[in-house]
N, C-alpha and C positions, 0 to 999 in steps of 0.2 A: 460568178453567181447569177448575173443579170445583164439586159442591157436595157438602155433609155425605149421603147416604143412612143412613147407621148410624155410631154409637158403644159401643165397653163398653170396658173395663179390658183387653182382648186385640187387640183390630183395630178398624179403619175401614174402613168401605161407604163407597167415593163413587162419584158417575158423573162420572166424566171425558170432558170434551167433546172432542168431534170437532178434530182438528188442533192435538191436546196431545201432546207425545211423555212419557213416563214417563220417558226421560233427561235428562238435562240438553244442549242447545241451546245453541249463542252470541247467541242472537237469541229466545230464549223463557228466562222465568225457569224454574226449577228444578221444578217438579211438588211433589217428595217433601219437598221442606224449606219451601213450599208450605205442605202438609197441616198437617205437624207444628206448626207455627209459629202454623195456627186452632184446631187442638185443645188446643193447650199440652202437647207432650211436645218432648223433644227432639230422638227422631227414630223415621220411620215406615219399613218395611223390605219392599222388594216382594219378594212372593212367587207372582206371576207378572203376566204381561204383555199389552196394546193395544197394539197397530198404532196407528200415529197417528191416522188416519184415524177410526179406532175408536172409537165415543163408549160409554156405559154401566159397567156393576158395576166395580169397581177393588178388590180386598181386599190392605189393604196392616195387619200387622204393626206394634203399637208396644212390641210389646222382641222381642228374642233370642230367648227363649225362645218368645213365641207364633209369632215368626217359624219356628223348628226345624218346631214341630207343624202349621204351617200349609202351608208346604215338603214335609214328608213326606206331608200329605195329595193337596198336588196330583200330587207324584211316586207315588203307591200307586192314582193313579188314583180318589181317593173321594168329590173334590169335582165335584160336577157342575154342567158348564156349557152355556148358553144363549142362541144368537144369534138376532139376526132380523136378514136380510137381502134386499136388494133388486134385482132385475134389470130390465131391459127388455125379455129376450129370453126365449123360453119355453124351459126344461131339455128333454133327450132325456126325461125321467122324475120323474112329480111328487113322489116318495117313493124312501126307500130309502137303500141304506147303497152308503157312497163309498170304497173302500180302494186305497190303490198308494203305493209309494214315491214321496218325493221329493228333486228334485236340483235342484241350481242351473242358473238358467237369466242369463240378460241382464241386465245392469244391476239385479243385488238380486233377479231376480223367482225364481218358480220352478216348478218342471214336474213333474206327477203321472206315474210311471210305471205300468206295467202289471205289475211285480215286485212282491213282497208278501214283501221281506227284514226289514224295517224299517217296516214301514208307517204314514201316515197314517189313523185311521177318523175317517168323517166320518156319523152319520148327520141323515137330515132329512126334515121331511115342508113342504111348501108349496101356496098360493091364490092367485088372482086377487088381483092388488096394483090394481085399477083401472088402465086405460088402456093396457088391454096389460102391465102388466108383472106382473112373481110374487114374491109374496111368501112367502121361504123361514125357515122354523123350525130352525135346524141345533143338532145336539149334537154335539160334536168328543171323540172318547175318546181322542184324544191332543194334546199341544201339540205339534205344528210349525209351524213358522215360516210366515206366510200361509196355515195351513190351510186355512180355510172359502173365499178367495178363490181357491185354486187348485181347490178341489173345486168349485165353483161355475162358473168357468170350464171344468174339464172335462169336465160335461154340458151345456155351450152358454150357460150363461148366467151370463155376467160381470157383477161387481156395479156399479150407477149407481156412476158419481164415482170409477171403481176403474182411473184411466188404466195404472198396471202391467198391470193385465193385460187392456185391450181395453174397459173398461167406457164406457157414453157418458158425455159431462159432463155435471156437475152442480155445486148448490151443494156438497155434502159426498160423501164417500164414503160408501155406504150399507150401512152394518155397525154393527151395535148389539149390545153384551155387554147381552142382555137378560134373563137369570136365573142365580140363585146357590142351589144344597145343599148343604148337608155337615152330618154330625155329627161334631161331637166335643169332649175336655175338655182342659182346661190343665194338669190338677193330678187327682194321683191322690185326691185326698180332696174329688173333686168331680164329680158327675153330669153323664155324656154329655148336650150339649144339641143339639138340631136345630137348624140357623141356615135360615133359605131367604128368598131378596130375589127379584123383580119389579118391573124398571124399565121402564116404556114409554118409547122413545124421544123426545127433546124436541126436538133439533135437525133439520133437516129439512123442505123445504115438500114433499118426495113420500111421507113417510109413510104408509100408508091406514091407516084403525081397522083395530086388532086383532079379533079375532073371542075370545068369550068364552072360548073354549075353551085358546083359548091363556095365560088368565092363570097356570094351574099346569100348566108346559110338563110341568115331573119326571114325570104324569101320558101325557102322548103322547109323549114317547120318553126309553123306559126305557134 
């Protein structure tokens, strides 16, 4: 279901594979009790969330209180996150920023509006994925639910493996939580530290190489 990426005294990095759900399932063991249970604490505490589909970064909380500070990070907007994603189909636009509200659409899925009440931001920049397809860099400045999948569809190009929303089949859905930043401290009597993780994706036979430029995404979209 996972493997270790990071350990301290405050959280756990892992990359959680593809077609793991972060809740508990009747038909999948548990994820979170999982974790806990190879690192020896007694419980680990999400503080945000994968789409199933979703393989890479996973920062999960093991007490209360890191879980508070690490909560308030993702809600103040500080932690910055990093996908790479996979189409077939070429976007209206290889670059740029993707905003509109969103609403529910059919069976769970959901639909980018053209209002900017509430909005989604999605920005991203993307390359030739080989064989036709493109391969996109997304940074999401907010959590909605299916963001990067719906913004991805809304310029024309639906992710591999992403039957919700139009994507062709494939072994997996092709969405990878592929970079983690944030600074910050636990404890007032302890110096702000920068965290920052880079996970290339492992699951996968459509992956293409990364190009270098991409290993310190925080660098191309700011």
């Amino acid at each position: 279901m996972f493997s270790i990426v990071d350990q301290n005294q405050h959280f756990v990095v892992i990359n959680k594979h593809h077609g793991v759900s972060v809740q508990k399932e009747a038909d999948h063991a548990a994820l979170l009790p999982a974790v806990a249970a190879l690192i020896g604490v007694e419980k680990v505490y999400l503080v945000h969330r994968l789409d199933k589909m979703t393989s890479g970064l996973l920062l999960l909380a093991t007490s209360s209180h890191a879980a508070s500070v690490l909560s308030g990070l993702f809600a103040s907007r500080e932690i910055e996150k990093f996908y790479l994603a996979l189409s077939a189909k070429k976007p209206r636009k290889k670059q740029g920023l993707i905003v509109g509200d969103m609403t529910k659409g059919r069976r769970g899925s959901w639909k980018l509006l053209a209002s900017k009440d509430n909005p989604a931001r999605t920005r991203f920049t993307s390359i030739a994925g080989g064989e036709g397809r493109r391969l996109f860099l997304c940074r999401p400045y907010t959590g909605k639910t299916h963001q990067i999948r719906v913004a991805m569809k809304s310029i024309g190009s639906p992710l591999i493996g992403d039957d919700y929303y139009g994507g062709e089949p494939a072994d997996r859905g092709y969405l990878h939580a592929y970079g983690l930043q944030f600074t910050c401290r636990f404890s007032d009597d302890q110096p702000e530290t920068r965290y920052r993780y880079v996970l290339p994706p492992s699951q996968g036979e459509l992956w293409p190489a990364l190009p270098v430029e991409w290993e310190q995404p925080w660098h191309l979209i700011s």
